[in-house]
N, C-alpha and C positions, 0 to 999 in steps of 0.2 A: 286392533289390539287383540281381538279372539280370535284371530288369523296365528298371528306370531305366536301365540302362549297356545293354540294346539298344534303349530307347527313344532316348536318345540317340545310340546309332550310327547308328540309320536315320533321325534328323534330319539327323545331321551328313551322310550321304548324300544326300538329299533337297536339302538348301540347295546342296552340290559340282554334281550336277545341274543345279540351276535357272540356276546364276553359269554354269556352261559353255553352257549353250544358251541366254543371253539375254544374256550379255556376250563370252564367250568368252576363253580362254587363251590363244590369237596374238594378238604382238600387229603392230600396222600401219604399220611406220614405209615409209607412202609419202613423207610431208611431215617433215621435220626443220625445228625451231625453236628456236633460241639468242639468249637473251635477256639482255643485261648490262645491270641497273637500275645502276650505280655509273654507266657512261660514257653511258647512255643512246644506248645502240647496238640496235637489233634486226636481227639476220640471219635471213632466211629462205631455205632450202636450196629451188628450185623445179625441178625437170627439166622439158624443153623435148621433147615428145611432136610425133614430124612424123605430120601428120595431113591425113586428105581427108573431103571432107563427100559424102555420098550421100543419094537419099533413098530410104523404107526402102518395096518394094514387097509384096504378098502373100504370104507364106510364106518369106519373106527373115529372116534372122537375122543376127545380127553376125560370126558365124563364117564363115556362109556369104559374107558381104557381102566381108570381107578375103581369103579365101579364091580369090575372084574377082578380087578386086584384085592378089592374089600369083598369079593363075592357079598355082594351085597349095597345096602342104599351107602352114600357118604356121611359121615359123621358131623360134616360142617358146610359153611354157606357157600353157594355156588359160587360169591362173589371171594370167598378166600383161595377156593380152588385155581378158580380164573389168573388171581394176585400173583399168587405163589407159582402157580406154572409159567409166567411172564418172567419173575424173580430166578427160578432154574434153569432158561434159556432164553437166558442173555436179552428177551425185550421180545420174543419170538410172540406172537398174539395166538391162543387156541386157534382161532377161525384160522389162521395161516397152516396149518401143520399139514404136513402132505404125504402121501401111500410110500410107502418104502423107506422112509429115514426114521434116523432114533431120536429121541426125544425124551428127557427126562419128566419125569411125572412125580407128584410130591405124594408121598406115600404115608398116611392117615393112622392107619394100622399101627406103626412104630412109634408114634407119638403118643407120650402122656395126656397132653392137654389140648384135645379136640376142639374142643370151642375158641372160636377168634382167637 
């Protein structure tokens, strides 16, 4: 019987594991969507990201690229920068961005409301 009931605790452990590190428990509400089937209405919630397009040189990163452009620290948290440059190219991941193409970057400066 203490066989069974630690075998299944270390399943049940095992599977909490795998959901956390291949789906994750935050969840992502950058895009809100509300959908009314009776009126046949669809709303979609989209924010309006002001942005400048660079292109990306040798040893250049995203951070460093706005950082340059704010001549100076960023106004907000690395994890919105990350969000928001995801959001301006179409799903494109910082760590992927490569020497010689453009890439849009979300530009801080022009924005009223710096925080989240």
């Amino acid at each position: 019987m203490k066989r069974l009931f630690l075998f299944l605790l270390v399943t049940l452990i095992l599977y909490i594991i795998y959901v956390d590190l291949s789906i994750g428990t935050i969840p992502n509400n950058q895009t809100v969507e509300s959908i009314e089937v009776d009126s046949k209405t669809i709303q979609v919630e989209e924010t309006v990201i002001p942005s400048f397009s660079r292109t990306v040189e040798q040893g250049d990163t995203v951070l460093s690229i706005i950082e340059t452009e704010l001549e100076g620290a960023v106004p907000v948290p690395i994890e919105k920068i990350v969000n928001d440059f995801i959001l301006l190219n179409k799903g494109k991941k910082p760590e992927e961005i490569q020497a010689g193409k453009s890439y849009l970057f979300p530009d801080y400066s022009k924005s009223d409301n710096n925080s989240q």
